[in-house]
Each structure stands twice: as C-alpha cells, then as structure tokens.
MMTF fields as JSON, N, C-alpha, C and O atoms, coordinates in Angstrom:
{
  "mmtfVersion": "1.0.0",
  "mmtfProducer": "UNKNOWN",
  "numBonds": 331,
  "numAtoms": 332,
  "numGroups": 83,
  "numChains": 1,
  "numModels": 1,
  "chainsPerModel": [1],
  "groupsPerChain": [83],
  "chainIdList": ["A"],
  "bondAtomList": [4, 2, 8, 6, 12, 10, 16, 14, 20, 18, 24, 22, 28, 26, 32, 30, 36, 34, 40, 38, 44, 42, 48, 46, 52, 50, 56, 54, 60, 58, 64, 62, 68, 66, 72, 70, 76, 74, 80, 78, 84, 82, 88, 86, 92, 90, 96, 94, 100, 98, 104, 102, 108, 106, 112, 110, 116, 114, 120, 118, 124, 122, 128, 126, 132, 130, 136, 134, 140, 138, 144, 142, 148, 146, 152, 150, 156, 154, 160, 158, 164, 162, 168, 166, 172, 170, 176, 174, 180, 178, 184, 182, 188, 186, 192, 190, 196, 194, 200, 198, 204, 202, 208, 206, 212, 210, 216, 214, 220, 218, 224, 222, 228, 226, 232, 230, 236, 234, 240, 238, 244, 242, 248, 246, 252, 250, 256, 254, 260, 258, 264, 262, 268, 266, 272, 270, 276, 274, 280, 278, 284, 282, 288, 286, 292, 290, 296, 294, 300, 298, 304, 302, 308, 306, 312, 310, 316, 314, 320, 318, 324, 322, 328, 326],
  "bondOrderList": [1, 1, 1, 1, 1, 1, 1, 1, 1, 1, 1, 1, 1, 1, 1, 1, 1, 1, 1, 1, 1, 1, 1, 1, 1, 1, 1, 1, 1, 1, 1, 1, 1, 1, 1, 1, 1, 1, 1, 1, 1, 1, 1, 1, 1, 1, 1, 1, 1, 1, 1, 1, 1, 1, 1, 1, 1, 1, 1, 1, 1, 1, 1, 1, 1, 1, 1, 1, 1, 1, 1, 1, 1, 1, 1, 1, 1, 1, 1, 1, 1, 1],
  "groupList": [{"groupName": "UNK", "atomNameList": ["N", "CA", "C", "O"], "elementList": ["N", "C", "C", "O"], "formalChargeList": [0, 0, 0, 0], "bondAtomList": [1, 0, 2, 1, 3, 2], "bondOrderList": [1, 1, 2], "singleLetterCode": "X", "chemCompType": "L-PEPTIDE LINKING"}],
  "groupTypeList": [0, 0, 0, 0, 0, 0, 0, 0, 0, 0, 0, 0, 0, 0, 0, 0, 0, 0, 0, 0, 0, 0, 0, 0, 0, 0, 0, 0, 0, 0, 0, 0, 0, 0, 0, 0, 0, 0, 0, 0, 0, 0, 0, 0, 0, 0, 0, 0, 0, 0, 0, 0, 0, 0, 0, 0, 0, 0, 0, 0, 0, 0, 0, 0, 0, 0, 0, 0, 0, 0, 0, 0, 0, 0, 0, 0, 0, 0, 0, 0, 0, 0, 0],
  "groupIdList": [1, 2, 3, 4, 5, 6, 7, 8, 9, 10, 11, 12, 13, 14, 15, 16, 17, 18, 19, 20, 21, 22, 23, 24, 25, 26, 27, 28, 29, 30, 31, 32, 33, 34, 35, 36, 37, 38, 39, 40, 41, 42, 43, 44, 45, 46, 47, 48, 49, 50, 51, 52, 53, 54, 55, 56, 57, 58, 59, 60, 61, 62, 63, 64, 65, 66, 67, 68, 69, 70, 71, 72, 73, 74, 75, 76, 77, 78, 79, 80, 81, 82, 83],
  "secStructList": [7, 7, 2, 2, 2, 2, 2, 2, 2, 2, 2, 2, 2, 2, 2, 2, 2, 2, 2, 2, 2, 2, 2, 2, 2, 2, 6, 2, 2, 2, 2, 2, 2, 2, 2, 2, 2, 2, 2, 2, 2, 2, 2, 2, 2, 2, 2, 2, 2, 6, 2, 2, 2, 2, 2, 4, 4, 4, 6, 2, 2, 2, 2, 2, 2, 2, 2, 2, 1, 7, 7, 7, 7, 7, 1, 1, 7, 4, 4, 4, 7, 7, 7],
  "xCoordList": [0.844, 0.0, 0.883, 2.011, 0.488, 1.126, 1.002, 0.289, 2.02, 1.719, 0.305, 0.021, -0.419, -1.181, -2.325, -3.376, -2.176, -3.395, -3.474, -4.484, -2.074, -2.082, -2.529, -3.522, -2.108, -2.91, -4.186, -4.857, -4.878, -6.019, -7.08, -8.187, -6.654, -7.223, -7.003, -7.874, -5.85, -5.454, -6.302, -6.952, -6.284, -7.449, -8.977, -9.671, -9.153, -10.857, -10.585, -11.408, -10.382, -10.351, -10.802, -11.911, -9.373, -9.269, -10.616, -10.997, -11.252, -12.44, -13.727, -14.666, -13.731, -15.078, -14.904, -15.866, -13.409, -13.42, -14.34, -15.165, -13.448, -13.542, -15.505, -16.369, -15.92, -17.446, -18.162, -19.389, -17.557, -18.106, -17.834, -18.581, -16.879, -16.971, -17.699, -18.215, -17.789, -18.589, -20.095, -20.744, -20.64, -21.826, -22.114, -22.83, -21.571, -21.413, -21.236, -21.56, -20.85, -21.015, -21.781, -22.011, -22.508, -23.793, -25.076, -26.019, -25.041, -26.141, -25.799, -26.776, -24.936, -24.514, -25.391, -26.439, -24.878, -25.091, -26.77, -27.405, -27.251, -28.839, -29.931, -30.869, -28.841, -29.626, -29.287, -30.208, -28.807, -28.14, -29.431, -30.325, -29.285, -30.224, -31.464, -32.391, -31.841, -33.568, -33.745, -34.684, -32.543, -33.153, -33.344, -34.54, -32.547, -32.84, -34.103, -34.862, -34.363, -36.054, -36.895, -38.064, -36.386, -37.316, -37.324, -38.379, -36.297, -36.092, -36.691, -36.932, -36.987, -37.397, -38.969, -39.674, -39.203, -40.29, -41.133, -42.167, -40.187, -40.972, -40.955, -41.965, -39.862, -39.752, -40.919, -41.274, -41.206, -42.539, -43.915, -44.798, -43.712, -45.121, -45.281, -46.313, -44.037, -44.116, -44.512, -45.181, -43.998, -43.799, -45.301, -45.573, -46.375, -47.594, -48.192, -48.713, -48.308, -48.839, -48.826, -49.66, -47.853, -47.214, -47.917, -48.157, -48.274, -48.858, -50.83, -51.499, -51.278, -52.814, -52.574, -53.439, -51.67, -52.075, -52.573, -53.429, -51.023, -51.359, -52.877, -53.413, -53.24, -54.263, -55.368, -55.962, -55.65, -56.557, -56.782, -57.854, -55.51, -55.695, -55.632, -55.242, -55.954, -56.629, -57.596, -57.608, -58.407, -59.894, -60.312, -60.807, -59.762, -60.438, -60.241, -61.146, -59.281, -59.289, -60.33, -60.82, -60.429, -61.056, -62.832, -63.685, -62.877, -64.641, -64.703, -65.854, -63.571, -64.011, -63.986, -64.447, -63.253, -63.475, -64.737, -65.411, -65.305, -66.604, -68.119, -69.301, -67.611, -68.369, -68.526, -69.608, -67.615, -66.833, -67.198, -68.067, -66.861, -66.923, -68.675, -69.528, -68.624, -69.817, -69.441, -69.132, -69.258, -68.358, -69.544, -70.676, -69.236, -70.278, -69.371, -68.147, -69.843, -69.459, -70.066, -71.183, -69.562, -70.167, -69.939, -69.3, -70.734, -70.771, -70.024, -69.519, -69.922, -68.702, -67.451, -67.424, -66.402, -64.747, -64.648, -64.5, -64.668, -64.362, -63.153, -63.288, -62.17, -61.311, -61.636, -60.928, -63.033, -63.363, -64.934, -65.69, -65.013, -66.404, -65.943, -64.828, -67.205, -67.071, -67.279, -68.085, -66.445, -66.284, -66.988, -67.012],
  "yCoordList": [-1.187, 0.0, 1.24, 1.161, 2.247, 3.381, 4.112, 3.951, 5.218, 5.976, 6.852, 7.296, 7.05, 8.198, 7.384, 7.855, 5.99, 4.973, 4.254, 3.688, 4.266, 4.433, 5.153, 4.77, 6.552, 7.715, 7.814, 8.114, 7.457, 7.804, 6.769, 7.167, 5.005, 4.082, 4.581, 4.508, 5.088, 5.401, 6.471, 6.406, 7.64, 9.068, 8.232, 8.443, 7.49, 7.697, 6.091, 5.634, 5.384, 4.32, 5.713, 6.117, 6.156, 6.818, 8.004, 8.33, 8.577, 9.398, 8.228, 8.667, 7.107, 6.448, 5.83, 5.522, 5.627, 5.275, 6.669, 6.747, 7.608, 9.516, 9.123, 9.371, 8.551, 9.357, 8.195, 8.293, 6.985, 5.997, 6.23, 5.751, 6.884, 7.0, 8.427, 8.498, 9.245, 10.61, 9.944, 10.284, 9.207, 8.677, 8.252, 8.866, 6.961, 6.303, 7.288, 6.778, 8.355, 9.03, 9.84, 10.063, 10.654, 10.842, 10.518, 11.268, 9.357, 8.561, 7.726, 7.193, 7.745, 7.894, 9.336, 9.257, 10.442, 11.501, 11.885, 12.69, 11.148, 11.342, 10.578, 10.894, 9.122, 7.952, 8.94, 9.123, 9.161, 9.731, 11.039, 10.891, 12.294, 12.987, 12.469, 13.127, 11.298, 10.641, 10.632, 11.249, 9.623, 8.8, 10.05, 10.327, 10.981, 12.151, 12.697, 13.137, 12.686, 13.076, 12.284, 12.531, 10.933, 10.44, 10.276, 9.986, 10.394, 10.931, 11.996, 12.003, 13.096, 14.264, 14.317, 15.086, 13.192, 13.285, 12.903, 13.454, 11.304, 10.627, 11.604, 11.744, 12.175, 12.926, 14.361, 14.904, 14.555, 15.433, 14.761, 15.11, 13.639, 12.522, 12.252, 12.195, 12.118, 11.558, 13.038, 13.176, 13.841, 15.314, 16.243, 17.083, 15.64, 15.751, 14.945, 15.525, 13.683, 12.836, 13.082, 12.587, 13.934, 14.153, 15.505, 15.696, 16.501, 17.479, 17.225, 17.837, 16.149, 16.079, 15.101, 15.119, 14.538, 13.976, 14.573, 14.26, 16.278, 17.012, 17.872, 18.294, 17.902, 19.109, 17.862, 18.268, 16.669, 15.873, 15.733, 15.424, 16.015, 16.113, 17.528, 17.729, 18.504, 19.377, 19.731, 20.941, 19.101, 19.044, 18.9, 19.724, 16.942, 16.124, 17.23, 17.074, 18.066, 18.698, 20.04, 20.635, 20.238, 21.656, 21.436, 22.234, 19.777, 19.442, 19.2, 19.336, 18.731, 18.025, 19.408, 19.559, 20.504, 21.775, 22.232, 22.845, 22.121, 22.761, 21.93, 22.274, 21.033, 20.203, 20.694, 20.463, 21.349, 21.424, 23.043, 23.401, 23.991, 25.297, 25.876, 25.213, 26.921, 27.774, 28.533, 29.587, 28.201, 29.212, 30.077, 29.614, 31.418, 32.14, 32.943, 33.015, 33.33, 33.757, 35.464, 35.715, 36.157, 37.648, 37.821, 37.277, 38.721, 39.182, 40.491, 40.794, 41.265, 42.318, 41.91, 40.995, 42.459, 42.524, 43.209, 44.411, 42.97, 44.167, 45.172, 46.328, 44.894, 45.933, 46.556, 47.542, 46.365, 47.167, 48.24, 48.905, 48.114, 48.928, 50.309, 50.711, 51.018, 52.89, 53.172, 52.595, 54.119, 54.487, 55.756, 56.311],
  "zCoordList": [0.0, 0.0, 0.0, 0.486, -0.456, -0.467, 0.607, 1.597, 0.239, 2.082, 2.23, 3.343, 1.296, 1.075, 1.241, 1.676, 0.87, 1.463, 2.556, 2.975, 3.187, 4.84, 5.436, 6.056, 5.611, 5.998, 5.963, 6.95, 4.28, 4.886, 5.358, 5.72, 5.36, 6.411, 7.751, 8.617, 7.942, 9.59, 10.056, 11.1, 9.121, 9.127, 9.548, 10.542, 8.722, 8.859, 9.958, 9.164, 10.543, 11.063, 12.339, 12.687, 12.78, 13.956, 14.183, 15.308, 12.834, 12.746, 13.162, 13.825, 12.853, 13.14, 14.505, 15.209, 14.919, 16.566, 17.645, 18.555, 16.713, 17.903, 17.368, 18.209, 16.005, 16.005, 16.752, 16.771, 17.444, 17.994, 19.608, 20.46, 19.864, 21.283, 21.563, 22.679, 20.974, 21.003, 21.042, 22.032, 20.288, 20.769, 21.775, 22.565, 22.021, 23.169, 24.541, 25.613, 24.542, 25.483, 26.039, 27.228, 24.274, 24.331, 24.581, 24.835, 24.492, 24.662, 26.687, 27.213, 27.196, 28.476, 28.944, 29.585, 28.582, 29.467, 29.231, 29.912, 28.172, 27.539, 28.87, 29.601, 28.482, 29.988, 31.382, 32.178, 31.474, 32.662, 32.936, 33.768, 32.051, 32.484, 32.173, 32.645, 31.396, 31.939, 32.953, 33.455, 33.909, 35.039, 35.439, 35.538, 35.729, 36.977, 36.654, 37.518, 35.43, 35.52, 35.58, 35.282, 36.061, 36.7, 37.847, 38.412, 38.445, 40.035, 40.702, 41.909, 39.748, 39.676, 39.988, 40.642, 39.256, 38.963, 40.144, 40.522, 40.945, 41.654, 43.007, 43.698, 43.262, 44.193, 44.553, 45.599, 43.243, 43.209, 43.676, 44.459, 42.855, 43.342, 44.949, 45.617, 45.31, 46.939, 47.749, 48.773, 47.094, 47.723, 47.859, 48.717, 46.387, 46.464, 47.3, 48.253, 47.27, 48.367, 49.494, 50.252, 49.917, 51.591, 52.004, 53.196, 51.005, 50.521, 50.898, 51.731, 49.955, 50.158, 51.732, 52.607, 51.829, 53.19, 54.523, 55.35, 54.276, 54.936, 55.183, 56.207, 53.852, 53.81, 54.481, 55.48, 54.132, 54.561, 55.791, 56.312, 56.433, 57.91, 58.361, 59.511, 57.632, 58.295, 57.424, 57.2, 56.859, 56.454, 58.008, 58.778, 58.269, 58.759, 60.464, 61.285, 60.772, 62.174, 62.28, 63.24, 60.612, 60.566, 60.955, 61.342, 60.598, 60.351, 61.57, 61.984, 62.772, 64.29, 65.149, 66.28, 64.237, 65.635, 65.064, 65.892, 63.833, 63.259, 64.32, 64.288, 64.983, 65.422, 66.778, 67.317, 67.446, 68.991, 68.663, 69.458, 67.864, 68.002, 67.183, 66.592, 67.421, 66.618, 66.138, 66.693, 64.372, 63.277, 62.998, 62.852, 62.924, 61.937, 60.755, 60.865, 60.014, 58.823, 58.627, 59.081, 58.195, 58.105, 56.185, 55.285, 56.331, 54.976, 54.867, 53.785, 55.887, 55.361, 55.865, 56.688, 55.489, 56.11, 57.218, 56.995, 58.147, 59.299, 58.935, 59.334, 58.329, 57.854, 57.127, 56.922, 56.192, 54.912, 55.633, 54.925, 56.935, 57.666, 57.977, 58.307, 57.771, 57.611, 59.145, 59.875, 59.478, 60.846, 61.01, 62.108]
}
C-alpha cells in the first residue's frame, strides 16, 4: 500500500473510533439525564402525596373543631367597615 493509502485508512479508522466513542457518550449523558427526571419526577409525586395527606388532615381537624366550636361567617370585612 502506499503511504497516502495508509494515511487515509489510519485518518478515517481513527475518525469512526472519535465518532463511535462521542456517541457512546452521548447517549450515556442522555440515559443519565432521563433517570434524573425520573427521580425528579418521583420525588414530586411523593412530595404531592405528603402534601394532600397534609391538607386531609386538616380538612379532617377543621370538620371536628366545626363540630366542637360555633363558626359564623359575616358578609362584610371588618377591615373594609365605615367608621
């Protein structure tokens, strides 16, 4: 083989290794930021759950003092009444 057909097996050999590990890495850092959005994700899910659990238990405290107290309700704002 000649030198000029050495070179350029050696050129493009060494170009399809660099365009095979440039993938391969890409597709690493691609999986990589999925999972975290799915980490992301579940961490929101648990974070809502923990969220309506809370509010459920103060439904469920707001309906047992509604039971125990005598709420009334007004129709004006006391901050908004003419002096």
């Amino acid at each position: 083989m000649s030198q000029g057909a050495k070179l350029t097996l050696a050129g493009t050999t060494l170009g399809a290794i660099g365009i095979v590990i440039f993938v391969h890495y890409g597709q690493q850092a691609e999986r990589a930021a999925m999972h975290a959005g799915v980490i992301r994700d579940m961490e929101q899910q648990k974070l809502k759950r923990e969220r309506q659990a809370d509010f459920e238990m103060q439904r469920a405290l707001e309906q047992e003092y509604r039971k125990i107290q005598t709420v009334s309700t007004t129709d004006q704002d006391p901050s908004n009444e003419k002096m």
